[in-house]
SEKOL-124548 format. One record per residue (C-alpha): residue in three letters; residue number from 1; x, y, z. Coordinates in Angstrom, 1 decimal. Layout:
N
<res:Ala; n:NUM; X:X; Y:Y; Z:Z>
...
END
This chain:
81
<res:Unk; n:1; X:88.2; Y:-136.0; Z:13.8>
<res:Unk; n:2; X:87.3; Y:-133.2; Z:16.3>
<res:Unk; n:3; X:85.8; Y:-129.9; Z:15.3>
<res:Unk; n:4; X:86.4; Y:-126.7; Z:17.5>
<res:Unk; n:5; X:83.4; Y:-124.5; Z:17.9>
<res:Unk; n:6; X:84.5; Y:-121.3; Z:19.4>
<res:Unk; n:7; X:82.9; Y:-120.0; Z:22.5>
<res:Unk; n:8; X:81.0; Y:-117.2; Z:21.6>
<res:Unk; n:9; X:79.1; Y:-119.6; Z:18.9>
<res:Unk; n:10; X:78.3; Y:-121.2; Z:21.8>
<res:Unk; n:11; X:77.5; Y:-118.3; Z:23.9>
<res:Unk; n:12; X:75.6; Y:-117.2; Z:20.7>
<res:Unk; n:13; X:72.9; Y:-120.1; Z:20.4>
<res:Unk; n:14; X:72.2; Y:-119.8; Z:24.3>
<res:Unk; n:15; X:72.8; Y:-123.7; Z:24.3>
<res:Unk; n:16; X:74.8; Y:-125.7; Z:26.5>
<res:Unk; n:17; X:77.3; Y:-128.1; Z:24.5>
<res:Unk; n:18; X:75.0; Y:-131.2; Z:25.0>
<res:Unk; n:19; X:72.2; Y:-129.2; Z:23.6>
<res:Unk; n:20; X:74.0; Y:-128.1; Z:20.7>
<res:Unk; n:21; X:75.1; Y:-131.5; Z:20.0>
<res:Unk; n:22; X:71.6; Y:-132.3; Z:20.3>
<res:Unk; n:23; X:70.7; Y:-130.2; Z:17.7>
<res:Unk; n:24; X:73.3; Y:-131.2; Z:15.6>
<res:Unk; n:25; X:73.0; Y:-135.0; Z:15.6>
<res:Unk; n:26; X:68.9; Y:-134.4; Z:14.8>
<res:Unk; n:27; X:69.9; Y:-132.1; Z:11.8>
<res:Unk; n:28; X:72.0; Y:-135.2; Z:10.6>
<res:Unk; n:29; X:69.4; Y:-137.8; Z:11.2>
<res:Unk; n:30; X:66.4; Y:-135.5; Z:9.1>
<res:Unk; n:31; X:69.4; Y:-134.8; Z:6.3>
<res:Unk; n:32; X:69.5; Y:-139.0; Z:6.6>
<res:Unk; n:33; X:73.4; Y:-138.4; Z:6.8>
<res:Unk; n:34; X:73.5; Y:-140.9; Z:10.1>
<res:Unk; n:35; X:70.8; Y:-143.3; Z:11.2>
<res:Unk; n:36; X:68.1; Y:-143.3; Z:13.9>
<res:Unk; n:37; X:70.4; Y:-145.8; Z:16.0>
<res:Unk; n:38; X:73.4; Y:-144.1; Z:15.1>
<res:Unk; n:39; X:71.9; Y:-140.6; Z:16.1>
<res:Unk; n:40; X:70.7; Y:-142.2; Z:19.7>
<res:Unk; n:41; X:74.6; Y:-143.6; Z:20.3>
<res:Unk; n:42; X:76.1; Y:-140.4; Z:19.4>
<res:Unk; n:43; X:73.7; Y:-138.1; Z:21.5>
<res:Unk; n:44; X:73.9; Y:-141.1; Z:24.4>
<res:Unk; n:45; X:70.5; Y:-141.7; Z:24.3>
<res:Unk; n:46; X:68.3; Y:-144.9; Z:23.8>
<res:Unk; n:47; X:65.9; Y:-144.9; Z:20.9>
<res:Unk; n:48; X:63.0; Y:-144.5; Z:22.6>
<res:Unk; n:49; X:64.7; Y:-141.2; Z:24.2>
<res:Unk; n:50; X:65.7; Y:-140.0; Z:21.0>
<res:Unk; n:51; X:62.3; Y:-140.6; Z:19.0>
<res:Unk; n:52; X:61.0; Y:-138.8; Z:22.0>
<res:Unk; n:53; X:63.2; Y:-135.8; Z:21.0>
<res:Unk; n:54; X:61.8; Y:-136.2; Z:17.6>
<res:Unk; n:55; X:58.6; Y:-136.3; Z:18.7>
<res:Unk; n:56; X:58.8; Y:-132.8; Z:20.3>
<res:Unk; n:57; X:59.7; Y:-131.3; Z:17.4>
<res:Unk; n:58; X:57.4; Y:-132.9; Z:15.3>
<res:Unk; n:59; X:60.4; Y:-134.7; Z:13.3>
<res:Unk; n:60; X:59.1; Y:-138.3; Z:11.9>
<res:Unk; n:61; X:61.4; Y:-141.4; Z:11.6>
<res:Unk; n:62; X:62.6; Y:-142.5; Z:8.4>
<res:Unk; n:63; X:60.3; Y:-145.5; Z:7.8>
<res:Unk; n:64; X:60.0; Y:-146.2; Z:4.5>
<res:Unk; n:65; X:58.0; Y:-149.1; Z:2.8>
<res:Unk; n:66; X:60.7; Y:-151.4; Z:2.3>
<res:Unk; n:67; X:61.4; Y:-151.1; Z:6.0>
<res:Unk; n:68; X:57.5; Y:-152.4; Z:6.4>
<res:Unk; n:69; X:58.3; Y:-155.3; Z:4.5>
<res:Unk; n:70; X:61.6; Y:-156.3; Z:6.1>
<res:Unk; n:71; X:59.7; Y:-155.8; Z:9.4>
<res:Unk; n:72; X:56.6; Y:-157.8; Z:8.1>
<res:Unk; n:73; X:58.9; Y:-161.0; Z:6.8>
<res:Unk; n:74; X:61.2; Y:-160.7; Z:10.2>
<res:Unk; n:75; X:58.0; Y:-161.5; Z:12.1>
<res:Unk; n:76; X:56.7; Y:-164.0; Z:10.0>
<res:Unk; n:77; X:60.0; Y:-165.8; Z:10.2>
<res:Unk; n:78; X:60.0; Y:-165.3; Z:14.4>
<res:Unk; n:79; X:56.2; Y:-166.8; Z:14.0>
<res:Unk; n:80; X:55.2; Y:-163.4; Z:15.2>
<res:Unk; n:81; X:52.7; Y:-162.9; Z:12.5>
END
């Protein structure tokens, strides 16, 4: 699916269409409607580029405690730990 977004929205926000997308892709990601991987692949970005984006505007990643314990039993299991 493609959505149309007339010009003069565009002209309105002062963005360029990356920058909108931009801006559209983070509000997804902070509504947790796409992932932190999925986000970076839609806006063409690596991870590290995207946190950095999130970082500037003071957005945190979704890291929630059960993401610390699959983390913490993936390194044990790699000897990591």
């Amino acid at each position: 699916m493609s959505i149309l977004i007339p010009d003069e929205v565009l002209k309105a926000s002062g963005m360029s269409e990356n920058e909108l997308m931009l801006e559209l892709i983070i509000l997804l990601f902070q509504q947790k409607k796409i992932s932190i991987g999925k986000a970076a692949n839609l806006v063409k970005m690596n991870l590290l580029q995207f946190q950095h984006e999130l970082a500037i505007r003071k957005i945190s990643i979704h890291y929630e405690i059960t993401d610390l314990e699959t983390d913490m039993k993936n390194l044990k299991k790699l000897g990591r730990l």
